[in-house]
C-alpha positions in Angstrom: 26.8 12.1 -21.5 25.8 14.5 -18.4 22.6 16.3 -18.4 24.7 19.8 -19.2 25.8 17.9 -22.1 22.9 16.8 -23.6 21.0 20.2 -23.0 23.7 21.9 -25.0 23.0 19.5 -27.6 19.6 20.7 -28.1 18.0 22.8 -30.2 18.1 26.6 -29.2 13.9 27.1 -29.4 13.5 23.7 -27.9 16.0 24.5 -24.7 14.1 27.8 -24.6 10.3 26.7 -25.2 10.6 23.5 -23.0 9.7 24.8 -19.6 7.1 26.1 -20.9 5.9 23.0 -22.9 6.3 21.5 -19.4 4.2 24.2 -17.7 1.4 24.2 -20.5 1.4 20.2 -20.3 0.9 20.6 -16.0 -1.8 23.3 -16.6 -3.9 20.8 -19.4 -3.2 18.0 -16.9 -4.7 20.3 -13.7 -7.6 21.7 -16.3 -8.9 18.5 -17.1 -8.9 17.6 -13.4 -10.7 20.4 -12.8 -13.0 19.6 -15.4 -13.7 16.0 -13.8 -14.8 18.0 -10.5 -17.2 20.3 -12.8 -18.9 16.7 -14.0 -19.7 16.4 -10.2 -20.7 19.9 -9.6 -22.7 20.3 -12.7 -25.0 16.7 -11.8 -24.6 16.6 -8.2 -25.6 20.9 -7.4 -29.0 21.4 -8.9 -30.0 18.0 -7.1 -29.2 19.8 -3.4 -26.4 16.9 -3.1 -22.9 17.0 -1.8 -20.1 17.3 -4.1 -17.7 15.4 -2.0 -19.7 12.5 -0.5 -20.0 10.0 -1.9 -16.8 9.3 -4.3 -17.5 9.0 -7.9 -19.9 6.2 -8.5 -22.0 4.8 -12.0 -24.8 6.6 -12.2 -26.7 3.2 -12.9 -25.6 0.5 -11.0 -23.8 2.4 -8.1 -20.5 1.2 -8.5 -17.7 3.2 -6.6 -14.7 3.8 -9.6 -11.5 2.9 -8.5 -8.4 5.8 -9.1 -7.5 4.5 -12.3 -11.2 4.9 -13.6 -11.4 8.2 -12.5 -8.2 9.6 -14.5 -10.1 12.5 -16.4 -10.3 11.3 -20.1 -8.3 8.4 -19.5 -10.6 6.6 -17.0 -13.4 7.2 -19.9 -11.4 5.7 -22.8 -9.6 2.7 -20.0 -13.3 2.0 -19.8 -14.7 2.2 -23.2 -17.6 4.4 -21.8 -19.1 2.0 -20.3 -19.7 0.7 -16.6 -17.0 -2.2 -15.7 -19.8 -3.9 -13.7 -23.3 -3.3 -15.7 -21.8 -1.8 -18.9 -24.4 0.9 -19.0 -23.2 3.9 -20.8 -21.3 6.3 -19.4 -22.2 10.0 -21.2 -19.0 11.4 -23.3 -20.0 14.6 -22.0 -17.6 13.4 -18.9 -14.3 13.1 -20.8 -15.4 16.3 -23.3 -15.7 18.5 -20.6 -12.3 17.5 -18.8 -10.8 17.7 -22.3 -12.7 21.2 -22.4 -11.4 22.2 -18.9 -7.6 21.0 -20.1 -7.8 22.8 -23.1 -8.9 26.1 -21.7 -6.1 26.1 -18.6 -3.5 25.2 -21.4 -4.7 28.3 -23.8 -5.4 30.9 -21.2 -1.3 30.3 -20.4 -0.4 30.5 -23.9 -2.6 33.6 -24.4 -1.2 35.4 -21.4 2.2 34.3 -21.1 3.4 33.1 -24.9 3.2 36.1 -27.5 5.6 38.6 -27.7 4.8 42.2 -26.5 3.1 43.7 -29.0 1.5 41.2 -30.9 -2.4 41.2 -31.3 -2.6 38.1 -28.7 -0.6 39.9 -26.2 -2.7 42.8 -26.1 -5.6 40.4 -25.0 -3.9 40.7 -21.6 -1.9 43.5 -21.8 2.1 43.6 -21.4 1.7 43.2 -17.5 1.2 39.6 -17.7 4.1 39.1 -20.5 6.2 41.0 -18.3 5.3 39.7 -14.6 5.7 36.3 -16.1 3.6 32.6 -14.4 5.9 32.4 -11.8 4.9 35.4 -10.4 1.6 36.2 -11.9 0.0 32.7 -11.1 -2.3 34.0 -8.2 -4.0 36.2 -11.1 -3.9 33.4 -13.5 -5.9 31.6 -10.9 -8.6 34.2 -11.3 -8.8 33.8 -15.2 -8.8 30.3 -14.6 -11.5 29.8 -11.8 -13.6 33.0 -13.6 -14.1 30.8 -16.7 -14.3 27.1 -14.6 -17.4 29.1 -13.3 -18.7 30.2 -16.2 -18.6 27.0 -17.8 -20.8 25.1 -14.6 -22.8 27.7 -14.3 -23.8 28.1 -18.3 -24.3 23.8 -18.0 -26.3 23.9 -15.2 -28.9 27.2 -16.2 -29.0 25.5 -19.5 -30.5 22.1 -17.8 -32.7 23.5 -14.8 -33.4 27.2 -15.4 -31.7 28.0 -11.6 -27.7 29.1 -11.3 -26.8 27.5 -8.0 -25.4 30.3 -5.5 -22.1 27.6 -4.4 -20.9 28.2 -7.6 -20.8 31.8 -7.9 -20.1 32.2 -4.3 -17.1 29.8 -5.0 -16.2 32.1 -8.5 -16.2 35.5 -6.3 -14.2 33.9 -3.4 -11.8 32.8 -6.0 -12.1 36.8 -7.0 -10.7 38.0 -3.9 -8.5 35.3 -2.5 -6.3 35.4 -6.1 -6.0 39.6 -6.1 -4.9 39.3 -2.3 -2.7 37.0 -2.8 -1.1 39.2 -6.3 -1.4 42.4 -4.3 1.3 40.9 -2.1 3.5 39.5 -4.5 5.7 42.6 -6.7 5.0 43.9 -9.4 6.3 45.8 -12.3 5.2 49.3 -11.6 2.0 51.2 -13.2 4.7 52.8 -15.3 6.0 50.1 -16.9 2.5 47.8 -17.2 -0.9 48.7 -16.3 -2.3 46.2 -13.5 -4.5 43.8 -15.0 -7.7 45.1 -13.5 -8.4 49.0 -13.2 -6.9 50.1 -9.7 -9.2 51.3 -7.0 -8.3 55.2 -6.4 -9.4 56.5 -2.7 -12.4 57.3 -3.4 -13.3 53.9 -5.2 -12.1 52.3 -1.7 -14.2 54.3 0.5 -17.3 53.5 -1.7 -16.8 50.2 -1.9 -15.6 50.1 2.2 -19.0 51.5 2.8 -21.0 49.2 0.3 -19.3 46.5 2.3 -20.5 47.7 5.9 -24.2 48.2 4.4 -24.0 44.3 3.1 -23.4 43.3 6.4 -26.3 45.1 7.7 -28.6 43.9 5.3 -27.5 40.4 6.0 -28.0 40.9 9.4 -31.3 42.4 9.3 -32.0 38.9 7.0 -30.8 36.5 9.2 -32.2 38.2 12.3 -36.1 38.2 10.9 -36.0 41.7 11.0 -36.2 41.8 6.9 -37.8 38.5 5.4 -36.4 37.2 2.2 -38.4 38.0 -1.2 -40.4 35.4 -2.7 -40.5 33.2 0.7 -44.3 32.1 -0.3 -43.5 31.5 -3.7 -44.3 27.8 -3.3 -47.9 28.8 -1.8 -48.7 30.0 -5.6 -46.6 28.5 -7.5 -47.0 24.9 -8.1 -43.6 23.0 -8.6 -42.5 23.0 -11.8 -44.2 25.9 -13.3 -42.4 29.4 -14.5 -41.5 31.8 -11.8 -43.3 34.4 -14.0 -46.8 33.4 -12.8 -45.7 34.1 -9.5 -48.5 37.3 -8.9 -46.7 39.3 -6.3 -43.1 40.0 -7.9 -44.1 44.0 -7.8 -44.6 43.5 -3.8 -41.3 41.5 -3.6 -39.2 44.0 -5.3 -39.7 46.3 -2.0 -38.7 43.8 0.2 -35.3 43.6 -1.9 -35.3 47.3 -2.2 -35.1 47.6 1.9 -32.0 44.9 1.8 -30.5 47.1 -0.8 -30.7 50.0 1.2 -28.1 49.8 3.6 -25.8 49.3 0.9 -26.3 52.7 -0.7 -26.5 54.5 2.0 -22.9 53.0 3.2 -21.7 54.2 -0.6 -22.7 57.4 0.3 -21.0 57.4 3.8 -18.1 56.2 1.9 -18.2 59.0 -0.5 -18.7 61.3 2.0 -15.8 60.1 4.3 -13.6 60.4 1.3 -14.6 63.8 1.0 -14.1 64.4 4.6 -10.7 63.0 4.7 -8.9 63.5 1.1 -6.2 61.9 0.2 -3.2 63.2 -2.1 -1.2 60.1 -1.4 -1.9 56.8 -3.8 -3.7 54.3 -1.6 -1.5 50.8 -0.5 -1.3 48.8 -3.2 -3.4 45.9 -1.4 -6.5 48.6 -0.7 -5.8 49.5 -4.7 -6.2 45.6 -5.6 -8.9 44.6 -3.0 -10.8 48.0 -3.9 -10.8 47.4 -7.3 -12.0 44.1 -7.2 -14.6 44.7 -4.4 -15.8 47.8 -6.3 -16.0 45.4 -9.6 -18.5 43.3 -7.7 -20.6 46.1 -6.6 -21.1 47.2 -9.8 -21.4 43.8 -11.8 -24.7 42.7 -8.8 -25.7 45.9 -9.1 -26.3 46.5 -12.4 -28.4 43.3 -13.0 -30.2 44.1 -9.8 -31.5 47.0 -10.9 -32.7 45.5 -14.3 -34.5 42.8 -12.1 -36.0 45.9 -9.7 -37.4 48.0 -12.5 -38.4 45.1 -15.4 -40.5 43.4 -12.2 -42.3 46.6 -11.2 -42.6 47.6 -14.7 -44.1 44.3 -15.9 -45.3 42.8 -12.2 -43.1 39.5 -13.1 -39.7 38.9 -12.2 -37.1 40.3 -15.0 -34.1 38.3 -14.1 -33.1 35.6 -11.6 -30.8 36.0 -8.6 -28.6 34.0 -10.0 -27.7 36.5 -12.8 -27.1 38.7 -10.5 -24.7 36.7 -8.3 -23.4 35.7 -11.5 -22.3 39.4 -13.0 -21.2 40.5 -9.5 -18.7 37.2 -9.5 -17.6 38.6 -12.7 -17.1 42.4 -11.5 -15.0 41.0 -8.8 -12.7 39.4 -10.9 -12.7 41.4 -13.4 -12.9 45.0 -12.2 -15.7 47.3 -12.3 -15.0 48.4 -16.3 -15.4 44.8 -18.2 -19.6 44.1 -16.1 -20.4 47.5 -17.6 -19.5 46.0 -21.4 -20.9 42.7 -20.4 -24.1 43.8 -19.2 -24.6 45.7 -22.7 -23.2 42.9 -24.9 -25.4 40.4 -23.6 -28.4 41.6 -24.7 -27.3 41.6 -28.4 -26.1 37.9 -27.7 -28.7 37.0 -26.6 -31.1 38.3 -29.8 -28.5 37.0 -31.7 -29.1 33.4 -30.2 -33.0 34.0 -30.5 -33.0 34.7 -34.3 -30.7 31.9 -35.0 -32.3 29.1 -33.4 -35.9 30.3 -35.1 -34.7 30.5 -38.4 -33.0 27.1 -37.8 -36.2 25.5 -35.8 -38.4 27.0 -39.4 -36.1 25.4 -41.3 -36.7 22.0 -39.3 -40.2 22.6 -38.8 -39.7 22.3 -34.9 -39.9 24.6 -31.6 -37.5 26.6 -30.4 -35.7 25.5 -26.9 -35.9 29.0 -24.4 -32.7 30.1 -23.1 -32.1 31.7 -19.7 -29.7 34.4 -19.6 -27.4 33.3 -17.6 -25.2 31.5 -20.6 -25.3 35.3 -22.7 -23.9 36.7 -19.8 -21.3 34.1 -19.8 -20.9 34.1 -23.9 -20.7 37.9 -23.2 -17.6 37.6 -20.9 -15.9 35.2 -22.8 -15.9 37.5 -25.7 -14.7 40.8 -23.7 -12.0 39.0 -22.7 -10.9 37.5 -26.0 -11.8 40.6 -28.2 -10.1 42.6 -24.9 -8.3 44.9 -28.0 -10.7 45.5 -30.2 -13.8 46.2 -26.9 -10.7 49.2 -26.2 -10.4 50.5 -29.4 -14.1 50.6 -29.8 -14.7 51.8 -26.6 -12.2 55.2 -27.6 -14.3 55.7 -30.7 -17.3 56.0 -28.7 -16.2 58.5 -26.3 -13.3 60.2 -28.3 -14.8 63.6 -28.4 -16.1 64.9 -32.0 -13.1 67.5 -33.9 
């Protein structure tokens, strides 16, 4: 029997469903590789140590895994969980988090490319995605994909040490912009017919964000020149290693030095704004400029509110409000996300994060123990995770708020 043959003797659903059985199946696959390389990012980072160099190795004895051993999940089980050589444990968080990894790649597909228009799940992502379809809309998949790889190492790592390392949330907003360049140039359905998945940049958004752009290029310069020293760079002389970055006792004096980085970047905002005022525009901008705006604009916006927060709770209270790492951290977010979805995280989190503290107090009563402090990185995180998912019901709520009283 040919091939022709034995596809016509198939079940219509199954003839139908199959490629994308096969694609879901590649995607779990790729996740859970992915998820191997967050094991090494998430033990290897916070230590200062590469994440390439040396190949994967027992974290006991030393011994260098062959290929076969480092299958994701199926190296762990080939194994037993233990060393070949020493037979020392080997943690199940390995093979849990690559099963994690898979599981998320293969649902993120279903959600955005499986219901029917229409349907609750499909308005999670809106009918752009069910229309566009993977083989076109993969570069913005990518984003979704890398977004919540990041969001998982970064949540794993603040949760251990207290610190967000910068490689992964440079790596998250990188991802940002390299997966909307590469969808701005592939077609789309029109505005029309589906709504973009991230709020489009008008001219004036550009400018702004053009301008916020050329003002973070100063202010790097000026850092990297000597002209503007970085904040906290005696915190060691007061701080003894190990201790809380709250008893540092010069955050208030700090906070200007961030301040004079900062400005540069508002003032290019307001050249931006001003140029667009200048120069109008009745035209709708390129679609690249609309994509790359948007998402440039979203990472403004997501650093900049948490910045702020950090600013004004530090020379409110004379001890730093919120880590560096949030900010870079909400700012990664923005620029995948747009500039709309930070502004709903940044006031969700909070009511995670009280959430979280009156759980695990009644629960620590109950047990007659202490309660384990949470940074607020993994809110922030939570916070996304649930704007994304409960994408319909954040849009219906948000039209309640602001639907103008009869």
């Amino acid at each position: 029997m040919t091939v022709l043959g034995l596809v016509g003797t198939l079940p219509d659903w199954l003839v139908i469903w199959s490629p994308r059985l096969a694609t879901a199946i590649f995607l779990f696959a790729f996740g859970a590789s992915v998820g191997s390389f967050l094991n090494v990012v998430v033990y290897r980072l916070p230590a200062g140590r590469s994440v390439v160099s040396p190949p994967s190795r027992c974290p006991r004895c030393g011994w260098r895994l062959t290929w076969r051993e480092n299958l994701p999940i199926i190296g762990w089980v080939m194994l037993r969980g233990r060393c070949r050589r020493c037979r020392g444990r080997i943690s199940v968080q390995y093979p849990l988090v690559e099963l994690l990894m898979g599981a998320l790649f293969a649902t993120v597909y279903f959600i955005l490319f499986w219901p029917p228009r229409g349907s609750w799940v499909a308005d999670i992502g809106g009918d752009w995605w069910t229309i566009t379809r993977f083989g076109t809309a993969w570069p913005a998949y990518g984003v979704m994909v890398a977004l919540l790889s990041a969001l998982v190492a970064a949540t794993v790592v603040d949760a251990r040490t207290f610190l967000i390392p910068a490689g992964i949330t440079t790596a998250m907003t990188l991802a940002a912009f390299a997966g909307w360049t590469l969808q701005a140039l592939v077609p789309s359905p029109s505005p029309v017919v589906a709504a973009f998945p991230i709020p489009l940049a008008s001219w004036l958004v550009i400018w702004i964000a053009l301008g916020a752009a050329g003002g973070t290029l100063i202010g790097c310069f000026l850092l990297r020149t000597g002209r503007i020293r970085r904040s906290f760079a005696d915190y060691e002389d007061y701080v003894p290693e190990g201790d809380v970055l709250a008893e540092y006792p010069h955050g208030r004096r700090e906070m200007g030095v961030e301040i004079l980085f900062l400005l540069p970047i508002v003032l290019g905002g307001l050249v931006g704004w001003m140029i667009h005022l200048l120069l109008g525009s009745e035209a709708a901008p390129p679609h690249l400029l609309e994509v790359l705006g948007a998402s440039a604009f979203g990472w403004f916006i997501g650093g900049g509110l948490v910045w702020a927060v950090r600013i004004l709770g530090t020379l409110a209270f004379g001890r730093e409000a919120m880590g560096m790492g949030d900010v870079h951290l909400l700012a990664g977010i923005g620029a995948a996300l747009g500039w709309i979805d930070p502004i709903r995280i940044f006031f969700l989190a909070p009511f995670i994060a009280l959430a979280w503290i009156a759980v695990t107090r009644f629960v620590a009563t109950l047990r007659g123990r202490s309660t384990r402090e949470l940074p607020y990185g993994p809110h922030l995180a939570a916070a996304t995770v649930l704007v994304m998912v409960a994408r319909p019901f954040v849009d219906e709520l948000q039209r309640m708020l602001l639907q103008p009283p009869n």
